[in-house]
TIVO-127551 format. One line per field, with one value per residue: residue number from 1; residue in three letters; x, y, z of N, C-alpha, C in turn. Coordinates in steps of 0.2 Angstrom, whole numbers, plus 5000, padded with zeros to 4 digits. Layout:
! TIVO-127551
n <- (NUM, ...)
res <- (ALA, ...)
n_xx <- (X, ...)
n_yy <- (Y, ...)
n_zz <- (Z, ...)
ca_xx <- (X, ...)
ca_yy <- (Y, ...)
ca_zz <- (Z, ...)
c_xx <- (X, ...)
c_yy <- (Y, ...)
c_zz <- (Z, ...)
END
This chain:
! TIVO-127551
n <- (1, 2, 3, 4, 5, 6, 7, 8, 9, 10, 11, 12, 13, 14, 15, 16, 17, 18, 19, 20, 21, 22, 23, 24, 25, 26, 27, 28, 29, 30, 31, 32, 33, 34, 35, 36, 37, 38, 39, 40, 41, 42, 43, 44, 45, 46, 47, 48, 49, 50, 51, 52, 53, 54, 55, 56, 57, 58, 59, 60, 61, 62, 63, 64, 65, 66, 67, 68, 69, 70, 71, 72, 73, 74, 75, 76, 77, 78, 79, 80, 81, 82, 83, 84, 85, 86, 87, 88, 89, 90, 91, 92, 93, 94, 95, 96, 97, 98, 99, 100, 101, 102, 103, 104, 105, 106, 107, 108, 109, 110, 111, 112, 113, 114, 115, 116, 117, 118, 119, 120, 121, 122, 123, 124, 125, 126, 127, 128, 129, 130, 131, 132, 133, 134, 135, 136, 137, 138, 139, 140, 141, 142, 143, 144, 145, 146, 147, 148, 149, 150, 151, 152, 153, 154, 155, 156, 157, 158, 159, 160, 161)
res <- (UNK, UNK, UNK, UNK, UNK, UNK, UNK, UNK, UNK, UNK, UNK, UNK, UNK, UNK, UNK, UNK, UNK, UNK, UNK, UNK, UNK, UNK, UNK, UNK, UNK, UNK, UNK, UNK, UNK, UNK, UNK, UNK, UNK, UNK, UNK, UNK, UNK, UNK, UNK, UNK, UNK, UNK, UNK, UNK, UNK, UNK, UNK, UNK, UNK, UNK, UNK, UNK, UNK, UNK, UNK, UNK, UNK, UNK, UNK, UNK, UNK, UNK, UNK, UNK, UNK, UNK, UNK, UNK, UNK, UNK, UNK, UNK, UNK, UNK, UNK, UNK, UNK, UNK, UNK, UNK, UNK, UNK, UNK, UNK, UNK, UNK, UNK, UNK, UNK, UNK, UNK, UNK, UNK, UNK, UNK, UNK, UNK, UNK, UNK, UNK, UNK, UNK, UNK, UNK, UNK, UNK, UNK, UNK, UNK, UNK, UNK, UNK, UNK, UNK, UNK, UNK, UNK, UNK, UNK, UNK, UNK, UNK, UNK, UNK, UNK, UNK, UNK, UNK, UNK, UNK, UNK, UNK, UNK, UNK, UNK, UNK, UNK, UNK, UNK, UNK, UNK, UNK, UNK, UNK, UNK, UNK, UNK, UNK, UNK, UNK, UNK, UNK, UNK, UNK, UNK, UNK, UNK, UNK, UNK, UNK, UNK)
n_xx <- (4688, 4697, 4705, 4707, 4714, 4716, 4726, 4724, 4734, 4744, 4758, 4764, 4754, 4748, 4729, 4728, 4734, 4727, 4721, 4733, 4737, 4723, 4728, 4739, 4734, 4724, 4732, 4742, 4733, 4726, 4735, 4734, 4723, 4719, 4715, 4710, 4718, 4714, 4722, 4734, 4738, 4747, 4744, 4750, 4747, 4738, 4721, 4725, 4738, 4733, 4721, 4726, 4732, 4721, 4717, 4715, 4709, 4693, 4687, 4689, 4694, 4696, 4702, 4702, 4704, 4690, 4684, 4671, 4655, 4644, 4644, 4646, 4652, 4669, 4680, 4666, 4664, 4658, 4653, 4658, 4650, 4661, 4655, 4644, 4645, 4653, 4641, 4635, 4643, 4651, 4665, 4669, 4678, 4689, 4698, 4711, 4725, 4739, 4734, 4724, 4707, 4701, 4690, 4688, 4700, 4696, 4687, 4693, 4702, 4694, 4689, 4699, 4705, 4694, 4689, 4699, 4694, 4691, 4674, 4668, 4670, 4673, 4674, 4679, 4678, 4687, 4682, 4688, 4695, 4705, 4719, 4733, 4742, 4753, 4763, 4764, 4754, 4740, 4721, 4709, 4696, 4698, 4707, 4698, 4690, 4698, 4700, 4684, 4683, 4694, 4686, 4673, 4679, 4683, 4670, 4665, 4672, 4671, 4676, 4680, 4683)
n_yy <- (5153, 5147, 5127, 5116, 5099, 5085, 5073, 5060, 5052, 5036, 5031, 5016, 5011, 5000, 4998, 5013, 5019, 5024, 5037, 5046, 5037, 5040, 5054, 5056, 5050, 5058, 5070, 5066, 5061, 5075, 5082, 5081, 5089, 5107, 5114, 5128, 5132, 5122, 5114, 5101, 5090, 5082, 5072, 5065, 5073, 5077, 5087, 5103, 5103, 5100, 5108, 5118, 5120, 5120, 5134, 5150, 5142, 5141, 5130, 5114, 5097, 5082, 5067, 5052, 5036, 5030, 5022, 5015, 5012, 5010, 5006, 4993, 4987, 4984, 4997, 5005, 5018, 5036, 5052, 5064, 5079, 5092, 5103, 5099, 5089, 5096, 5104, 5096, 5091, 5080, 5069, 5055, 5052, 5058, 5060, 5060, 5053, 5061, 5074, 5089, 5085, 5084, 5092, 5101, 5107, 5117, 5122, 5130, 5140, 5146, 5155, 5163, 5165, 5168, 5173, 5165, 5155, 5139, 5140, 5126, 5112, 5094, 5078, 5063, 5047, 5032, 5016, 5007, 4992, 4989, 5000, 4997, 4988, 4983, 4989, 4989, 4984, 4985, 4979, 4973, 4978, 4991, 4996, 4996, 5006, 5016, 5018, 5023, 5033, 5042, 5045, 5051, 5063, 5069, 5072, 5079, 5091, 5096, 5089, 5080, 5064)
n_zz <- (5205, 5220, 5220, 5232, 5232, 5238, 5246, 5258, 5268, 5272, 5265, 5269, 5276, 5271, 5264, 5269, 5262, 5252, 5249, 5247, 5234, 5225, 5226, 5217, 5205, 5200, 5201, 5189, 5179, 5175, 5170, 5157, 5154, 5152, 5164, 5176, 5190, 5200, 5214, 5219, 5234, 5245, 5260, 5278, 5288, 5301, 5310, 5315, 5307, 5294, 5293, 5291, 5277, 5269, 5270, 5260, 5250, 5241, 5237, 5242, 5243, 5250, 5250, 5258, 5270, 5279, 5294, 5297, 5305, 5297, 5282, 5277, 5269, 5265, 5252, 5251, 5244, 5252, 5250, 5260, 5267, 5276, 5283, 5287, 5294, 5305, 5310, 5316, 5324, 5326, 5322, 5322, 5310, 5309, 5317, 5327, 5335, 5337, 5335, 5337, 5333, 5317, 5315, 5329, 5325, 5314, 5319, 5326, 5318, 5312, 5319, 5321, 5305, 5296, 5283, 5276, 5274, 5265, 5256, 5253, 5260, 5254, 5259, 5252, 5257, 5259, 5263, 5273, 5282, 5290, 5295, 5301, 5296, 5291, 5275, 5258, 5251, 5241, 5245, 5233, 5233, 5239, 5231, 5216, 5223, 5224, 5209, 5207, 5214, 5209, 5196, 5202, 5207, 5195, 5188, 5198, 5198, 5186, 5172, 5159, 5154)
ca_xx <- (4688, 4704, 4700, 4712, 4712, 4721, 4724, 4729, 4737, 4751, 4760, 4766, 4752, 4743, 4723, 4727, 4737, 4721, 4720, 4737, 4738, 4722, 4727, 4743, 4732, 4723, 4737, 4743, 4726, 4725, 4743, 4730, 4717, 4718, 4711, 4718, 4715, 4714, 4729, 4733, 4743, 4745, 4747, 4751, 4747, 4730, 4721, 4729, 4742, 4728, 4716, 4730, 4732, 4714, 4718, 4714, 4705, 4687, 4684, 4693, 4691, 4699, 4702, 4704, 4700, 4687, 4681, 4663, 4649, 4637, 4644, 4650, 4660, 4679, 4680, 4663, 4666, 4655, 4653, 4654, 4650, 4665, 4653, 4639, 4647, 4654, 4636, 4632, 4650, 4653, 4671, 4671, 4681, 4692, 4701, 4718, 4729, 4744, 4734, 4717, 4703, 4700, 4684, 4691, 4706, 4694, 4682, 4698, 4706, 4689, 4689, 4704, 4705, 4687, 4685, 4702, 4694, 4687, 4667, 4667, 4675, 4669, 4678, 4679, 4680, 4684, 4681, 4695, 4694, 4710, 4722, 4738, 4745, 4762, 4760, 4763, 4748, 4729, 4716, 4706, 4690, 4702, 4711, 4694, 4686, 4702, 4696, 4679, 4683, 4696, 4679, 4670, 4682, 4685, 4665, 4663, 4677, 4667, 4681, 4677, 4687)
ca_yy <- (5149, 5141, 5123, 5111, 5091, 5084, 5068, 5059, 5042, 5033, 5026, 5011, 5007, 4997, 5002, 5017, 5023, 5026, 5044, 5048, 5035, 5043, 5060, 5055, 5048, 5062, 5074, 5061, 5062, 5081, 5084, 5081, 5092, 5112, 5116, 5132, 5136, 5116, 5111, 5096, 5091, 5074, 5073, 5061, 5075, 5078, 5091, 5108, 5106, 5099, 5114, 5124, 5119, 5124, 5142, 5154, 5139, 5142, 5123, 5107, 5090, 5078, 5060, 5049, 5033, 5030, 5014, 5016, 5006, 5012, 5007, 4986, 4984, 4986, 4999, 5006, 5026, 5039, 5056, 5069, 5085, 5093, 5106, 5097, 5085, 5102, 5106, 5088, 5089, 5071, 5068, 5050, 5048, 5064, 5059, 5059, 5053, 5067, 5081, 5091, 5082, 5091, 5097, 5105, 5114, 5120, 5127, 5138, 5142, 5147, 5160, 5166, 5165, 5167, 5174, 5165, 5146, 5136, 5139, 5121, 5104, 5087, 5072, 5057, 5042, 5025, 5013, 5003, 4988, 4991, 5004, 4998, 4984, 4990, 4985, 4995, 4982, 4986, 4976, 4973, 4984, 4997, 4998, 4997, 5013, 5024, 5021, 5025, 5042, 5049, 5046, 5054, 5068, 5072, 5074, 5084, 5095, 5097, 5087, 5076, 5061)
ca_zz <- (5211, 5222, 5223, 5231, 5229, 5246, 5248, 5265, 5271, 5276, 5260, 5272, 5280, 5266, 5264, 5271, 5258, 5245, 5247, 5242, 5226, 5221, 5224, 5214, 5198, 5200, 5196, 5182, 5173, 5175, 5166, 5149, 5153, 5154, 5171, 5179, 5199, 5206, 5215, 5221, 5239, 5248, 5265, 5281, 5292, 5303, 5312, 5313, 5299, 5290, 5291, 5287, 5270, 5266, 5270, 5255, 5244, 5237, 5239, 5246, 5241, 5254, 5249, 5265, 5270, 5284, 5297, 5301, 5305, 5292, 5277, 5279, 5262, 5263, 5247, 5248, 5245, 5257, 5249, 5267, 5267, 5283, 5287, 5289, 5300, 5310, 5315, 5319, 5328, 5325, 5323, 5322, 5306, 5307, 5326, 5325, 5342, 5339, 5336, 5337, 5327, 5310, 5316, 5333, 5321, 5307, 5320, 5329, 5313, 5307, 5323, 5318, 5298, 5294, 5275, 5272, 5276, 5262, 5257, 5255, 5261, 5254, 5260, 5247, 5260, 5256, 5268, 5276, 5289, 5295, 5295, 5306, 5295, 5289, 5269, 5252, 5244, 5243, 5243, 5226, 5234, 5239, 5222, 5213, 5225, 5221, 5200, 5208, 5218, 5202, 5190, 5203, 5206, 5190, 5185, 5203, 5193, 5179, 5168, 5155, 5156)
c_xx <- (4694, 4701, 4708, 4710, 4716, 4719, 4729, 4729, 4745, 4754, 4762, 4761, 4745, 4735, 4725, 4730, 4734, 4721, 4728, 4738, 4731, 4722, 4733, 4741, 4727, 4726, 4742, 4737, 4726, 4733, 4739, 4727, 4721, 4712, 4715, 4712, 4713, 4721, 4729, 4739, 4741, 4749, 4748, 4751, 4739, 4729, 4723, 4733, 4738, 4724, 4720, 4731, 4727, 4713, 4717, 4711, 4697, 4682, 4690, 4691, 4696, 4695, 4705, 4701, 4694, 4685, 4675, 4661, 4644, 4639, 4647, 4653, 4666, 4677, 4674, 4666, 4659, 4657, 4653, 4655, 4652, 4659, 4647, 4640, 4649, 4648, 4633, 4636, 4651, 4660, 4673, 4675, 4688, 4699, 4709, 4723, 4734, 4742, 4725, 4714, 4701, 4695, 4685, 4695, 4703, 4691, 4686, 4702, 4701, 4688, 4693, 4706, 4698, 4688, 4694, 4699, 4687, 4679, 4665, 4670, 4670, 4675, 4674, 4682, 4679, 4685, 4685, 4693, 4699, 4714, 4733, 4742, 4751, 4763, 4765, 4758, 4741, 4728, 4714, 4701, 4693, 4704, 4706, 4689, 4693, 4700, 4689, 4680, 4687, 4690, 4675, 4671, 4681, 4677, 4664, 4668, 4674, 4671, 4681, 4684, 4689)
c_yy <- (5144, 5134, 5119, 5105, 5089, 5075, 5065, 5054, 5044, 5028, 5017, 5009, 5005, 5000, 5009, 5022, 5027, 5034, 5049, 5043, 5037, 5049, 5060, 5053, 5053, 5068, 5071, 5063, 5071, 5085, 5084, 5088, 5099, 5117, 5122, 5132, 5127, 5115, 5105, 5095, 5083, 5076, 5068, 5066, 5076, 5086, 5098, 5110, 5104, 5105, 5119, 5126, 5120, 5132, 5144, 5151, 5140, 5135, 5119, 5100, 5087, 5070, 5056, 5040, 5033, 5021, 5018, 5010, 5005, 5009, 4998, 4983, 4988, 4990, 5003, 5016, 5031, 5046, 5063, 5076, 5089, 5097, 5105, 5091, 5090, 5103, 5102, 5085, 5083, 5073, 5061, 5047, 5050, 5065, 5056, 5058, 5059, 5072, 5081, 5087, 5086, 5096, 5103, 5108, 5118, 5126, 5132, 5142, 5146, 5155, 5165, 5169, 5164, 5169, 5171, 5154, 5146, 5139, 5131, 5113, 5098, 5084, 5064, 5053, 5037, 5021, 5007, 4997, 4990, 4996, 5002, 4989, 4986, 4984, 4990, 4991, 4986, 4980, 4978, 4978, 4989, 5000, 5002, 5005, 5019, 5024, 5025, 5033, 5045, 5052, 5052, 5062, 5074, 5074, 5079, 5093, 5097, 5093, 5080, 5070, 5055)
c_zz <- (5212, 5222, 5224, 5233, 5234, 5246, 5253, 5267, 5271, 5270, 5263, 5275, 5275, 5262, 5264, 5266, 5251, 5244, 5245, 5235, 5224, 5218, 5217, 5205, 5197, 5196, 5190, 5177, 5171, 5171, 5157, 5149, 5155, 5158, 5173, 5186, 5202, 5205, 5217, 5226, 5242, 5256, 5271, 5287, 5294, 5307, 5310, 5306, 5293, 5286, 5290, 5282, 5268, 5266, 5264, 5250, 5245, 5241, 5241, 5244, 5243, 5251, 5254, 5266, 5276, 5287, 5299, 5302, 5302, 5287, 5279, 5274, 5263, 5255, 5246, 5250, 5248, 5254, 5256, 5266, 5275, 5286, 5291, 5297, 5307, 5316, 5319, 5325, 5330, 5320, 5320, 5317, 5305, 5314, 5324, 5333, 5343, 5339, 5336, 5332, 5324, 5311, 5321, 5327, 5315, 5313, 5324, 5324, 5311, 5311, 5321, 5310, 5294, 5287, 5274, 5273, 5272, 5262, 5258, 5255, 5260, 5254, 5256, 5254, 5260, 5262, 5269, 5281, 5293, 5293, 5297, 5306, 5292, 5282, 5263, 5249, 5248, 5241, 5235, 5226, 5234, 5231, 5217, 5217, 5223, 5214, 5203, 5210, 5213, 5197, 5195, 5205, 5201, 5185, 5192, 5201, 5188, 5173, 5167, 5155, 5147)
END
């Protein structure tokens, strides 16, 4: 089984930058352990070139942040399962202004690339107030939900920490 670990932000845009320093302490940690077949990728891209990086993986394990209205602490993490939110066609987290929303570019890729798109995408998302402060700090919630999502990672891996 492929599995890739992706994680997505804006190093400069403060909070938002959680899912790349955990995909970063992610493939730190995993430099010990003898795992074969997860990879690991960070990215600052949405949509399309998003769902293209999932191409030929088993699984997908996206770390992002998210603003809802459901969850009301800065840092709390939101386990989502992509395809359940597909059939519910709710987008709300996954909306991106320069390009298709993830959900849109999975479900036309999926038309096209069927047996080669992921069986399954969970999205690890920590919860952010803001997004579109121009930073490299985190908050203390934030800092404390990326230790929370490597631990949960890395038991969703099967890999003993």
């Amino acid at each position: 089984m492929r599995i890739l670990v992706l994680g997505i932000g804006n190093p400069i845009l403060g909070n938002d930058a959680a899912g790349i320093l955990a995909i970063r302490e992610l493939k730190r940690m995993f430099k010990r352990f003898n795992v074969n077949n997860v990879y690991f990728d960070e990215s600052s891209d949405g949509g399309f070139r998003l769902a293209e990086k999932m191409l030929g993986y088993d699984k997908v394990i996206i770390i992002d942040t998210i603003k809802d209205n459901e969850s009301t602490e800065e840092g709390t993490v939101r386990v989502i399962d992509l395809y359940e939110l597909m059939k519910k066609n709710e987008n709300k987290w996954l909306a991106n202004p320069h390009d298709a929303d993830l959900i849109t570019a999975m479900k036309i890729l999926s038309s096209a690339f069927k047996d080669e798109m992921p069986r399954e995408v969970i999205i690890y998302g920590i919860k952010i107030s803001s997004s579109f402060t121009f930073s490299e700090q985190l908050s203390d919630s934030v800092r404390n939900a990326i230790k929370k999502v490597v631990k949960m990672i890395l038991e969703d891996l099967g890999v003993k920490n």
